[in-house]
Structure formats: structure tokens, C-alpha cells
C-alpha positions in Angstrom: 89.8 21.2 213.6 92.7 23.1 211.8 91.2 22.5 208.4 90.8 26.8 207.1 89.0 27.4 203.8 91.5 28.8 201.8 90.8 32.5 199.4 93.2 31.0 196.8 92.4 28.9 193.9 95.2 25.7 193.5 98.7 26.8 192.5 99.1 23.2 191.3 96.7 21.6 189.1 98.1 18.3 188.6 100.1 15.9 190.9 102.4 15.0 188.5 103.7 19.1 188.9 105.0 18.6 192.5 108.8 18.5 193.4 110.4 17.8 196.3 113.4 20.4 198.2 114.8 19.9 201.4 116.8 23.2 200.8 114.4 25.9 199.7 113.4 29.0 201.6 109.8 29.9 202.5 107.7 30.6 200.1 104.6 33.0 200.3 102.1 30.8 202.2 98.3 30.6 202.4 98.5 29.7 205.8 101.1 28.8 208.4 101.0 27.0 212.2 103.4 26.5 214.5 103.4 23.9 216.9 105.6 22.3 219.7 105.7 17.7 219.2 107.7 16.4 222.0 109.3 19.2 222.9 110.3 20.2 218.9 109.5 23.5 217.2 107.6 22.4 214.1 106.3 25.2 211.3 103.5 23.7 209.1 103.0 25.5 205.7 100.6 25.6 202.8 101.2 26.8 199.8 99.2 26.6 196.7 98.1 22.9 196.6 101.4 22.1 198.6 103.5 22.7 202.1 106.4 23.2 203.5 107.7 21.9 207.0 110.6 22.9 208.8 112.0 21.7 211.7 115.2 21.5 213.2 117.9 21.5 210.0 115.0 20.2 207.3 113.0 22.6 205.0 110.7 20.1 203.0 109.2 21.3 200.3 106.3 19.7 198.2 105.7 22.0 195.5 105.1 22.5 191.9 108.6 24.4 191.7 110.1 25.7 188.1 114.0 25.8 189.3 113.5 21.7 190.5 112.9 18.2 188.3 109.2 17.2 188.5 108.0 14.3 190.2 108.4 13.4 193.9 110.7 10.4 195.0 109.5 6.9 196.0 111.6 7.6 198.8 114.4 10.1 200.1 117.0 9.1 202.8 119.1 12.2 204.0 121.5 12.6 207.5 121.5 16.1 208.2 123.6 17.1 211.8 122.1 15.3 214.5 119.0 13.6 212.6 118.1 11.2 210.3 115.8 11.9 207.6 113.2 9.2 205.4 110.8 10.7 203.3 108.4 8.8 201.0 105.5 9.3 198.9 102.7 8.2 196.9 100.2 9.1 194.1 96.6 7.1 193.4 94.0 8.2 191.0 90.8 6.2 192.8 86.9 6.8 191.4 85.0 9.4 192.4 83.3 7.4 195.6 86.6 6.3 196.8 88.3 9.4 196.7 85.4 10.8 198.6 86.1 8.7 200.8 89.4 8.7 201.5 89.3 12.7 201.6 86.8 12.0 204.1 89.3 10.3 206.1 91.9 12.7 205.8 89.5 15.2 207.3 88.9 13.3 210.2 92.0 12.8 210.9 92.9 16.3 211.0 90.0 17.0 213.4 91.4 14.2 215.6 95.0 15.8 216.2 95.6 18.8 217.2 99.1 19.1 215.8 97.6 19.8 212.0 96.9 22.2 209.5 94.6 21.4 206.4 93.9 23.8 203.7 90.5 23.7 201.8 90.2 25.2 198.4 87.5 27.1 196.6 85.6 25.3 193.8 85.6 22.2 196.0 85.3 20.7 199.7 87.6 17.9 198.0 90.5 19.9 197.2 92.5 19.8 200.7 95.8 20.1 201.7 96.7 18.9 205.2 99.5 18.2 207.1 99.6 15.7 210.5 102.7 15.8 212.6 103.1 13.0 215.8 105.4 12.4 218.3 107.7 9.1 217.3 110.0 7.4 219.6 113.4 6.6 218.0 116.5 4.3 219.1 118.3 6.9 220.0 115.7 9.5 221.2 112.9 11.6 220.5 111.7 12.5 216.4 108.9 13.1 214.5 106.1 11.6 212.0 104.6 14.3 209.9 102.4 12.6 207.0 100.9 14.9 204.4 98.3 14.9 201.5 97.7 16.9 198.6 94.2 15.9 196.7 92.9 17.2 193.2 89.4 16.5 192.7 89.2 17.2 188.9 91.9 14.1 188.5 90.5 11.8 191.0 94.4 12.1 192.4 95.7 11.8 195.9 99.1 12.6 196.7 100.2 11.3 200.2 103.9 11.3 202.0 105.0 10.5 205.2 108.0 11.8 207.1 109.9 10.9 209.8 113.1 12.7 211.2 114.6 10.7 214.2 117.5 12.5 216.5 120.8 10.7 216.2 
């Protein structure tokens, strides 16, 4: 499992904090992996309660960032050199047994694939960040999948995006 305990308390305390970049430097990170997904260089980053990925030409950023708008888009659609870009995401507040649950699930998932990296939080087994990235077959060639999720116990809130960057 790549799920770390983490010796930082949440940078974010709320989902409706996070922005989205596609053109922001690293930031200081809690924890960083790199990985190789059908034969592509991926860095997987946490920050705070967010992450950054970059590979190839794309620096996403899901962070509670002063210099950029709050709130993450329904969906992004971008064509940087070579690669095509869709980026979407989602926030739920569920009751306490569901979130459980579906934190549960996010956990297991990162224990299943080897290409992840989750974050836990002090204060709370809950309070994860995690990153999956997969191998996806595009028309016109190799890509990836990376799906994230960003969870805040205290507000019953799940933030979840998925990712996929297809060569052109």
C-alpha cells in the first residue's frame, strides 16, 4: 500500500478552498512518488489536503491556492503539444456511515494498484488524500487515467476528479 501517515495537519479545511492550475510550479510537498504507466514518467504529489501531477507538458494542481479563483471545474478540456487533456471533478457531502465507507473504498483501492500515493492525516484515519494513476488505451496511442480524492472528515465532504491525458 502507498497510503503514508502524513506529520502535517490539512492545509485545506474545506472543499469549497480548492482551485485548479495546469501551470503552477511545485509546491512544497508532504510526500512525492514517481512512477513509470505505460512507459510515461508520472510524479504524484501531495500537498496539504491536495496534489499535484505532472507528466509530460501538464502540471495539475488541486489546491487551495490564494493567486487562483476558488472552486474546481465540472470539467476542463485543454490540447497541450502532442496530448489531449479532460479533467473533471466532483464534490459530495454523504452521512457519516457512507463516507466511511466510501473512504474505505478509496483505501482499498490504493492498496490494490501499485501506481498510487495516498496521504493520511493526523486527527483522523478519514482524512486522506490519494492519487491512482492507470494505463488507458487511446485512438491514437498510449495515455493515462489518474483519478484523485481529497476527503474532509469534519464536513462529511469528498472531493473526487478523474484525469485522462491521451497522446495525439
Amino acid at each position: 500500500m502507498h497510503a503514508i501517515s502524513l506529520g502535517a495537519p490539512y492545509l485545506d479545511t474545506d472543499a469549497d478552498q480548492l482551485c485548479f492550475s495546469l501551470d503552477l510550479p511545485e509546491r512544497p510537498a508532504l510526500a512525492e512518488r514517481a512512477v513509470t504507466v505505460g512507459g510515461i514518467d508520472v510524479r504524484l504529489r501531495l500537498l496539504g489536503a491536495s496534489h499535484q501531477v505532472f507528466v509530460g507538458p501538464v502540471r495539475e494542481t488541486v489546491a487551495c491556492l490564494r493567486e487562483t479563483d476558488r472552486g474546481l471545474p465540472a470539467a476542463h478540456r485543454s490540447e497541450p503539444p502532442g496530448w489531449t487533456y479532460d479533467f473533471s471533478a466532483e464534490t459530495r457531502r454523504l452521512e457519516p456511515a457512507a463516507f466511511s465507507a466510501e473512504v474505505a473504498s478509496v483505501l482499498a483501492l490504493v492498496d490494490a494498484n501499485p501506481d498510487s500515493l495516498c496521504g493520511i492525516f493526523p486527527g483522523s484515519p478519514e482524512a486522506v488524500t490519494a492519487v491512482v494513476v492507470e494505463a488507458a488505451d487511446g485512438p491514437s496511442g498510449g495515455g493515462l487515467v489518474w483519478r484523485t480524492w481529497h476527503t474532509y472528515p469534519q464536513h462529511g465532504q469528498i472531493v473526487s476528479t478523474h484525469t485522462r491525458l491521451e497522446a495525439r
